[in-house]
ZATI-878030 format. One line per field, with one value per residue: residue in three letters; y, x negated, z negated of N, C-alpha, C, O in turn. Coordinates in steps of 0.1 Angstrom, whole numbers, plus 5000, padded with zeros to 4 digits. Layout:
BEGIN
res	[Ala | ...]
npy	[Y | ...]
npx	[X | ...]
npz	[Z | ...]
capy	[Y | ...]
capx	[X | ...]
capz	[Z | ...]
cpy	[Y | ...]
cpx	[X | ...]
cpz	[Z | ...]
opy	[Y | ...]
opx	[X | ...]
opz	[Z | ...]
***
This chain:
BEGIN
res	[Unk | Unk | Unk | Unk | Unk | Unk | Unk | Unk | Unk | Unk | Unk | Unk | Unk | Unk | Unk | Unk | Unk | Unk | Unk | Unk | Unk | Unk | Unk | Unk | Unk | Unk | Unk | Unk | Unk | Unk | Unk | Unk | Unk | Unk | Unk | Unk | Unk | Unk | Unk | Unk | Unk | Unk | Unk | Unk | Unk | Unk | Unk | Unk | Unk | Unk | Unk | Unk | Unk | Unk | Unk | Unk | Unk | Unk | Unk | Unk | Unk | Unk | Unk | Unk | Unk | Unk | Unk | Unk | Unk | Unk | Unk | Unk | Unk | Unk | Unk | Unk | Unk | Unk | Unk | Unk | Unk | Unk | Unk | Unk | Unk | Unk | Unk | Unk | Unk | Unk | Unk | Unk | Unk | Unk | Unk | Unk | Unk | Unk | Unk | Unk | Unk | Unk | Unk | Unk | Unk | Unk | Unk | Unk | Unk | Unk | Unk | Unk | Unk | Unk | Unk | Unk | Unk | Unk | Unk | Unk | Unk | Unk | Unk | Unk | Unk | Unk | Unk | Unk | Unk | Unk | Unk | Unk | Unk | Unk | Unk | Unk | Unk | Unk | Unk | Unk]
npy	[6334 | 6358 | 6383 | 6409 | 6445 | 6469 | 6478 | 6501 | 6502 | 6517 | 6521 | 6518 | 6537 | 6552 | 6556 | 6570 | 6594 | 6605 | 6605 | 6628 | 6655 | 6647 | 6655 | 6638 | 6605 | 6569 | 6546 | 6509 | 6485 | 6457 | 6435 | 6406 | 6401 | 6425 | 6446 | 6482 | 6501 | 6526 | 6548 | 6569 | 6581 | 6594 | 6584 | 6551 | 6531 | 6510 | 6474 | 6456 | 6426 | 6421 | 6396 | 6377 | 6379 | 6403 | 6431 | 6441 | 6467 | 6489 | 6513 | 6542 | 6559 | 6546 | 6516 | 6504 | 6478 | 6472 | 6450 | 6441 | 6422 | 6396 | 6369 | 6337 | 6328 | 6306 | 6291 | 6299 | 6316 | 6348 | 6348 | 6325 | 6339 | 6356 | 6339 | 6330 | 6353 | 6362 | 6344 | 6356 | 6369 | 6369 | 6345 | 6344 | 6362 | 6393 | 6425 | 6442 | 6434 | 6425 | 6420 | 6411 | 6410 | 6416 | 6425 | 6424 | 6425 | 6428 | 6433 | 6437 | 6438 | 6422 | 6411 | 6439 | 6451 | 6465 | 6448 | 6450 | 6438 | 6439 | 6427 | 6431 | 6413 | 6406 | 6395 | 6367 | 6366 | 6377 | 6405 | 6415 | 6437 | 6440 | 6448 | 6456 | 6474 | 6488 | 6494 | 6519 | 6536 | 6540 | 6565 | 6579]
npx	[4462 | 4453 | 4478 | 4476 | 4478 | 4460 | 4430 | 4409 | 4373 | 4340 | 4309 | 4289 | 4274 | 4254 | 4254 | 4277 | 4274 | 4248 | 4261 | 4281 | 4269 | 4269 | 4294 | 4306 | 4327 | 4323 | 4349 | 4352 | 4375 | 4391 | 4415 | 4424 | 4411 | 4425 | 4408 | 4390 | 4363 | 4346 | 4316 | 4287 | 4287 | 4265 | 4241 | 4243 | 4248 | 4274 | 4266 | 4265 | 4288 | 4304 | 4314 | 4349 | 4348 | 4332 | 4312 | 4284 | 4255 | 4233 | 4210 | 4209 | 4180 | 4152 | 4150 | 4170 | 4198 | 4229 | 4255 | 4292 | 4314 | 4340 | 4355 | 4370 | 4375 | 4375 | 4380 | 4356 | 4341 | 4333 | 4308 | 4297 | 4295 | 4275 | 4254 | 4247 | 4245 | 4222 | 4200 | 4185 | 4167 | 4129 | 4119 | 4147 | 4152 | 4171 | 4167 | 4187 | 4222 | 4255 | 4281 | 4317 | 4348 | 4364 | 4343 | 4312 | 4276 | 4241 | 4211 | 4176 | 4140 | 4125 | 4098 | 4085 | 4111 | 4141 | 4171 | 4204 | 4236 | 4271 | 4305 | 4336 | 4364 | 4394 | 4426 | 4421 | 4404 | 4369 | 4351 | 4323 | 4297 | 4266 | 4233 | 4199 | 4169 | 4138 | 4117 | 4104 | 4123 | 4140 | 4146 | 4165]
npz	[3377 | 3353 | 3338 | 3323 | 3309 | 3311 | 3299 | 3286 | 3287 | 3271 | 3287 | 3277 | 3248 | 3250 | 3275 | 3276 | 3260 | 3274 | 3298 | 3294 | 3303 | 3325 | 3353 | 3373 | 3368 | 3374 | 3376 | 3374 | 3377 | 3361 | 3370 | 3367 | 3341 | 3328 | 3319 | 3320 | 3332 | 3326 | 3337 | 3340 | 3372 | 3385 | 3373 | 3375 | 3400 | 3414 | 3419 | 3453 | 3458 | 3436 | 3406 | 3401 | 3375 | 3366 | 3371 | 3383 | 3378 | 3388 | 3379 | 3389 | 3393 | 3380 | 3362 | 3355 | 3344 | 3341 | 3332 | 3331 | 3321 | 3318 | 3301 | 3292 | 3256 | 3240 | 3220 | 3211 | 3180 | 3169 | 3158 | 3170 | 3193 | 3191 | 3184 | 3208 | 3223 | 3213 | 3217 | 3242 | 3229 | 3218 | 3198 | 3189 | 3172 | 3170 | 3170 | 3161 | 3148 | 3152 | 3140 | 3137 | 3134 | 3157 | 3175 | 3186 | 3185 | 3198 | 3200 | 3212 | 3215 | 3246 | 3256 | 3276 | 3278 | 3266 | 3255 | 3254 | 3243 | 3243 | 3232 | 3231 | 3210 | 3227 | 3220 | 3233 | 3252 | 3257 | 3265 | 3277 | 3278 | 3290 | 3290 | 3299 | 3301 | 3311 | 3276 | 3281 | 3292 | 3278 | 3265 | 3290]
capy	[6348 | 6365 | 6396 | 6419 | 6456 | 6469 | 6485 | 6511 | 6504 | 6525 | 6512 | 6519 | 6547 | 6557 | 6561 | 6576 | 6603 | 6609 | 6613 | 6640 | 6664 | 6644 | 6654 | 6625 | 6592 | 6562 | 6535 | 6500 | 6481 | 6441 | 6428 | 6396 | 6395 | 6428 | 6458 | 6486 | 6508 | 6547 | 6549 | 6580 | 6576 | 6599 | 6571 | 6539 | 6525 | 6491 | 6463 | 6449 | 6414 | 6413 | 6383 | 6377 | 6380 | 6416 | 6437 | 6447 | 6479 | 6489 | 6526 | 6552 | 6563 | 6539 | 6498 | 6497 | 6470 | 6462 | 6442 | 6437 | 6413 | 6392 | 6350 | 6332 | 6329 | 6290 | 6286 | 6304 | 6329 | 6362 | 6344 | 6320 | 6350 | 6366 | 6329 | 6330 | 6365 | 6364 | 6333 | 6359 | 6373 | 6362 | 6335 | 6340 | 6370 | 6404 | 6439 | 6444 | 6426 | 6432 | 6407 | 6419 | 6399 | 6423 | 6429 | 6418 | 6441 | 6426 | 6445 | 6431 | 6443 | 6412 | 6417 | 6453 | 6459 | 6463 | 6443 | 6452 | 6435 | 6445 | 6419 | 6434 | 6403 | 6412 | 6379 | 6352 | 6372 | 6385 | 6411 | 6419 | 6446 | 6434 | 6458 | 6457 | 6483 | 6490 | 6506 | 6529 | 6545 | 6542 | 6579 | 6578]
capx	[4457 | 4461 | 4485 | 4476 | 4477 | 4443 | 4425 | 4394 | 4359 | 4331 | 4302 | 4278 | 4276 | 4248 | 4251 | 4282 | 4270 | 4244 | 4269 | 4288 | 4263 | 4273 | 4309 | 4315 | 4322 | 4332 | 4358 | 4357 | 4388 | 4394 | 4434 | 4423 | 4413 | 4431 | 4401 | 4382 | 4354 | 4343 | 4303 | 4285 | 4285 | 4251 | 4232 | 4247 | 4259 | 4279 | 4263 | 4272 | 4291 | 4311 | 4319 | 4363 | 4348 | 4328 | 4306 | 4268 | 4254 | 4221 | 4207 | 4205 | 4165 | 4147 | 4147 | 4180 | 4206 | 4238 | 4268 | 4301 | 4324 | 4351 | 4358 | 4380 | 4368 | 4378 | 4378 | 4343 | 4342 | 4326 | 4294 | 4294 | 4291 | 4264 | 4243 | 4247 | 4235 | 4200 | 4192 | 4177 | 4157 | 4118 | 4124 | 4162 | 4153 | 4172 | 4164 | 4200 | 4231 | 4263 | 4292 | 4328 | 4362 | 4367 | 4332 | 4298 | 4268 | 4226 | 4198 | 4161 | 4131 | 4120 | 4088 | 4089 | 4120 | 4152 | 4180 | 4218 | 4248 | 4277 | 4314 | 4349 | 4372 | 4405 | 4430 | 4416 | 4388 | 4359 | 4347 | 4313 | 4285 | 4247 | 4221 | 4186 | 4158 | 4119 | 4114 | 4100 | 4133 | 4149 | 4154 | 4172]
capz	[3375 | 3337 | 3339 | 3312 | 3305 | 3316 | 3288 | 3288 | 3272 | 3273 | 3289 | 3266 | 3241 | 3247 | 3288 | 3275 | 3255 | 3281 | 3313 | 3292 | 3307 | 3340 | 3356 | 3379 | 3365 | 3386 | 3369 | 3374 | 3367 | 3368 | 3368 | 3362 | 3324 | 3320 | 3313 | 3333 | 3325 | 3328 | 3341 | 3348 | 3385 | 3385 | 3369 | 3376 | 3407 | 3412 | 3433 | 3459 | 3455 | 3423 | 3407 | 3392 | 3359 | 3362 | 3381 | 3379 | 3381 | 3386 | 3378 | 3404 | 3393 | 3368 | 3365 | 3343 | 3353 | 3333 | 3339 | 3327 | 3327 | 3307 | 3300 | 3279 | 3245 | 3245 | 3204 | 3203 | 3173 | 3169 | 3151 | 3182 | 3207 | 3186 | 3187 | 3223 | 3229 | 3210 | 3227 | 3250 | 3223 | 3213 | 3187 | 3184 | 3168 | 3175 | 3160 | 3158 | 3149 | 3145 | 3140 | 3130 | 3139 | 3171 | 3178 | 3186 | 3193 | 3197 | 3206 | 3211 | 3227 | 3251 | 3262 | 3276 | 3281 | 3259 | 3257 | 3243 | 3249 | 3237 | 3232 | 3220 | 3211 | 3224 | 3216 | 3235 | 3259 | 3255 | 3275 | 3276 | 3286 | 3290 | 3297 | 3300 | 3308 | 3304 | 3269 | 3287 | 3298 | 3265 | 3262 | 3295]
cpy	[6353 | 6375 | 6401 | 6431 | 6458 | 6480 | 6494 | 6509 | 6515 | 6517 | 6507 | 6531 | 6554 | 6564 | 6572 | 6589 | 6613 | 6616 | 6621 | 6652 | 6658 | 6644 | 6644 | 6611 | 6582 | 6553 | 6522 | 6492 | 6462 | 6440 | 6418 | 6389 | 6413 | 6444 | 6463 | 6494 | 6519 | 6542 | 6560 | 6575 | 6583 | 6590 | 6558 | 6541 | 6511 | 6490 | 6455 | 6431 | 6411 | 6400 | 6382 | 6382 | 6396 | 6424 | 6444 | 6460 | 6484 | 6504 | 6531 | 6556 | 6558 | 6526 | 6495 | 6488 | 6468 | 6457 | 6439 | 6430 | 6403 | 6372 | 6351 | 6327 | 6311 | 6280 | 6292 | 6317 | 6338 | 6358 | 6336 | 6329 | 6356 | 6357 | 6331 | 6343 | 6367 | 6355 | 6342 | 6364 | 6366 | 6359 | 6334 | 6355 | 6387 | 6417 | 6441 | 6437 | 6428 | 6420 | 6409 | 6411 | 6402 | 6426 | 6427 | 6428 | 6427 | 6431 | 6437 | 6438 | 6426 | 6419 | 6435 | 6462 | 6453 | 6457 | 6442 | 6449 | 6435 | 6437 | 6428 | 6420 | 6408 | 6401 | 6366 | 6354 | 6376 | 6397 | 6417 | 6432 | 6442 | 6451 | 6458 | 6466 | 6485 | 6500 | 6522 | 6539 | 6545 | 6557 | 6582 | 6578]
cpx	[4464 | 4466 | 4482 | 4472 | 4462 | 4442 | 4410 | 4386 | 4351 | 4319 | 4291 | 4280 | 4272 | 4245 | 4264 | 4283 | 4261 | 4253 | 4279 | 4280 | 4262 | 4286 | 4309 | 4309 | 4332 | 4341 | 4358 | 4372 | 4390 | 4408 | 4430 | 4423 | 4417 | 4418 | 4394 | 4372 | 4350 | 4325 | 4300 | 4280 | 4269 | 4239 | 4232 | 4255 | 4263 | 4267 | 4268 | 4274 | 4299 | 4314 | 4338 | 4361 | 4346 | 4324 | 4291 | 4270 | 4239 | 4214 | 4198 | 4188 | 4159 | 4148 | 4156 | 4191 | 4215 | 4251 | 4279 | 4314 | 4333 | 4352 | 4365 | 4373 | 4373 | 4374 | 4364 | 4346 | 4332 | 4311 | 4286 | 4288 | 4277 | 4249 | 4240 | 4239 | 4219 | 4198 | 4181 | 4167 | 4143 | 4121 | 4134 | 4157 | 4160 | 4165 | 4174 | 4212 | 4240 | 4276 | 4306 | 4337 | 4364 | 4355 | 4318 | 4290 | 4253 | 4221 | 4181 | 4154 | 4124 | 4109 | 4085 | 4098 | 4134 | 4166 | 4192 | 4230 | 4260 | 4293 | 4325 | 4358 | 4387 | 4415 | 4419 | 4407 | 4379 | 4353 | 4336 | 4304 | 4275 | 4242 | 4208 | 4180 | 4143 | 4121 | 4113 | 4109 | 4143 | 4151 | 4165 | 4185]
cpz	[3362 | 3343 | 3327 | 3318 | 3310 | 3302 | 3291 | 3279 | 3278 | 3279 | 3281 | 3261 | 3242 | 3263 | 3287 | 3273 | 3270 | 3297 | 3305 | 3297 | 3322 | 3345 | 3362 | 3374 | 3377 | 3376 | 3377 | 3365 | 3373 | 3359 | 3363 | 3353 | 3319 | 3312 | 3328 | 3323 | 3332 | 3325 | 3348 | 3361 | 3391 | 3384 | 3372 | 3390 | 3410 | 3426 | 3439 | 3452 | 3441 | 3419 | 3400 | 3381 | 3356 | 3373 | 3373 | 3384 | 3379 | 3385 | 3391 | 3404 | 3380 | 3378 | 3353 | 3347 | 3344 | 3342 | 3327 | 3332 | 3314 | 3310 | 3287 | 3274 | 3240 | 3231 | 3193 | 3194 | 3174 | 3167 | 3164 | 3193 | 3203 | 3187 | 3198 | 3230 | 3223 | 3213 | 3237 | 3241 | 3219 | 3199 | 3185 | 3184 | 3170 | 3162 | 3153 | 3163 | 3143 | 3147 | 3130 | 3138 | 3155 | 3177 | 3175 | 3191 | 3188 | 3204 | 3202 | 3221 | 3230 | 3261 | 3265 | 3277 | 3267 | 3264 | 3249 | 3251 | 3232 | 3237 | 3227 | 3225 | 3213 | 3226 | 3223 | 3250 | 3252 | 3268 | 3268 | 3286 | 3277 | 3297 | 3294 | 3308 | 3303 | 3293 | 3270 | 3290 | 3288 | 3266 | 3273 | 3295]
opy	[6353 | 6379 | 6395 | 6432 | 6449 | 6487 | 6491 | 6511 | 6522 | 6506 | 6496 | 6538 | 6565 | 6573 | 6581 | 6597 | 6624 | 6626 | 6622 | 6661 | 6664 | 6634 | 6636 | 6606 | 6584 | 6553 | 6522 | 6493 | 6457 | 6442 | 6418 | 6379 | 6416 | 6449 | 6457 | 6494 | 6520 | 6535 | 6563 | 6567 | 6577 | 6588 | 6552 | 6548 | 6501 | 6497 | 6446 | 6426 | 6400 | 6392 | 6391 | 6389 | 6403 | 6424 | 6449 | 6464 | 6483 | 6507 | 6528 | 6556 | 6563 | 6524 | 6486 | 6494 | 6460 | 6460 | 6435 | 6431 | 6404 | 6365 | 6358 | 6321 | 6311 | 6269 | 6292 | 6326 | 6336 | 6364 | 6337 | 6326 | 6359 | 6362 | 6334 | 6343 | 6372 | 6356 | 6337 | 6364 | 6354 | 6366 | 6324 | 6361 | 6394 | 6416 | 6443 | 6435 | 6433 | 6412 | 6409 | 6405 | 6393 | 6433 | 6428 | 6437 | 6419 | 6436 | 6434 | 6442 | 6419 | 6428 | 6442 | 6474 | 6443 | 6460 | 6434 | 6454 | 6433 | 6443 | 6433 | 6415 | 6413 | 6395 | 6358 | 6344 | 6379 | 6394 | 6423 | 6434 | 6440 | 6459 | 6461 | 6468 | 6484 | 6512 | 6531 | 6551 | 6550 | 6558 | 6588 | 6577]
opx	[4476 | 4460 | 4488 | 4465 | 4453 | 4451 | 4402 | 4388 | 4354 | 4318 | 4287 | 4288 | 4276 | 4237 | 4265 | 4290 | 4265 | 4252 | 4290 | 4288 | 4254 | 4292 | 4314 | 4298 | 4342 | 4335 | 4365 | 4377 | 4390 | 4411 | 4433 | 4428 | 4413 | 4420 | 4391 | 4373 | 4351 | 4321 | 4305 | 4271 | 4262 | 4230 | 4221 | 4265 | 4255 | 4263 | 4275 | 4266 | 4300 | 4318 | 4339 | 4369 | 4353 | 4330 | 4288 | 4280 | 4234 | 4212 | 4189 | 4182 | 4162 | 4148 | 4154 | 4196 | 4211 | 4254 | 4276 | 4320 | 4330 | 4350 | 4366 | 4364 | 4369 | 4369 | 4361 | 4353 | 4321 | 4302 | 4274 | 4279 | 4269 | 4238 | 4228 | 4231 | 4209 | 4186 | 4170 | 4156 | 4145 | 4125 | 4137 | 4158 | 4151 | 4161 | 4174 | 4215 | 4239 | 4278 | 4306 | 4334 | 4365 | 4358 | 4313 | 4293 | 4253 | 4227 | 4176 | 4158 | 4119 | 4110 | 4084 | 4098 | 4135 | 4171 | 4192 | 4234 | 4259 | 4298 | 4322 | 4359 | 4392 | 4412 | 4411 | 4403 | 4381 | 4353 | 4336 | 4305 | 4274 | 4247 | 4207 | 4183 | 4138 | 4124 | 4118 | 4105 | 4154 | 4162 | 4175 | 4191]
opz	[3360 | 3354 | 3318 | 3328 | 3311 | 3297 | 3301 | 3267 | 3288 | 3274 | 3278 | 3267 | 3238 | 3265 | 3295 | 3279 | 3274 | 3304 | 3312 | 3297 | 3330 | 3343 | 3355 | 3374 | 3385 | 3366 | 3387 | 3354 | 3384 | 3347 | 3351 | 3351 | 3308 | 3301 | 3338 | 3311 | 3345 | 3316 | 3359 | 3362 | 3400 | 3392 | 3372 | 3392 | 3410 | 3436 | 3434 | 3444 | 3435 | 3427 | 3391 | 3376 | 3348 | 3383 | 3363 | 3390 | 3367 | 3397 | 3398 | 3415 | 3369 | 3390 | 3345 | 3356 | 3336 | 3353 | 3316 | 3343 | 3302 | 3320 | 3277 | 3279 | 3228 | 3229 | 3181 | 3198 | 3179 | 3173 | 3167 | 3201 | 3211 | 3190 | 3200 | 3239 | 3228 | 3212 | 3240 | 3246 | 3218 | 3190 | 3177 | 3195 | 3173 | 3151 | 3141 | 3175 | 3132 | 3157 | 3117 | 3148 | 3164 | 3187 | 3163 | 3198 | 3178 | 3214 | 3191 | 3232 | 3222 | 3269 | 3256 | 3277 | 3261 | 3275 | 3240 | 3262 | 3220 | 3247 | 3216 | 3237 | 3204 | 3236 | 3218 | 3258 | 3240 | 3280 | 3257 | 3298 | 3265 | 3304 | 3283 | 3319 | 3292 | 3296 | 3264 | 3291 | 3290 | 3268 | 3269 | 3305]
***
């Protein structure tokens, strides 16, 4: 089992922004690789079954689902994580890409729904947030 310091991400920026106009958030936290996360508890709640690595979470009113979770980064670099995550995009292709020593970010719309995952490299983890939802609920 790793011991590290637990650290705080955000889940997203953009659910973040939005649960400022929501007081209760809930916190996940994993010992394991060492991070936890702040989620407006209004919008999102965990699902059952976690796995060691992370935890899903599936939106309280809509069809939005993200998950985060962490793995050892096992020689892969930043450019590596960024191949790996538009794999889910049509043709490779994302809308948006972002690739920086500590941080990975793609964004594609797959079929109807959007899809952004989001990597910070912190030594020799990665910890990630995925999320996907119908277009449709993009302003959500």
């Amino acid at each position: 089992m790793l011991k590290r310091p637990l650290r705080l991400i955000a889940l997203l920026p953009a659910i973040a922004s939005a649960a400022a106009a929501q007081s209760a958030q809930g916190t996940y936290a994993n010992r394991q690789f060492g991070y936890s996360v702040r989620y407006p508890a209004a919008m999102l709640r965990p699902v059952a079954g976690h796995s060691p690595e992370g935890q899903a979470f599936a939106s309280t009113a809509g069809h939005a689902g993200f998950r985060v979770f962490a793995a050892q980064l096992k020689g892969r670099a930043p450019q590596d994580l960024a191949n790996d995550a538009q794999a889910i995009c049509p043709s490779g292709r994302p809308s948006y890409r972002v690739v920086k020593p500590a941080l990975v970010a793609v964004s594609c719309r797959a079929d109807d729904h959007i899809v952004y995952q989001k990597s910070l490299v912190r030594g020799d983890i990665e910890i990630t947030v995925r999320g996907e939802y119908p277009a449709s609920e993009r302003q959500t």
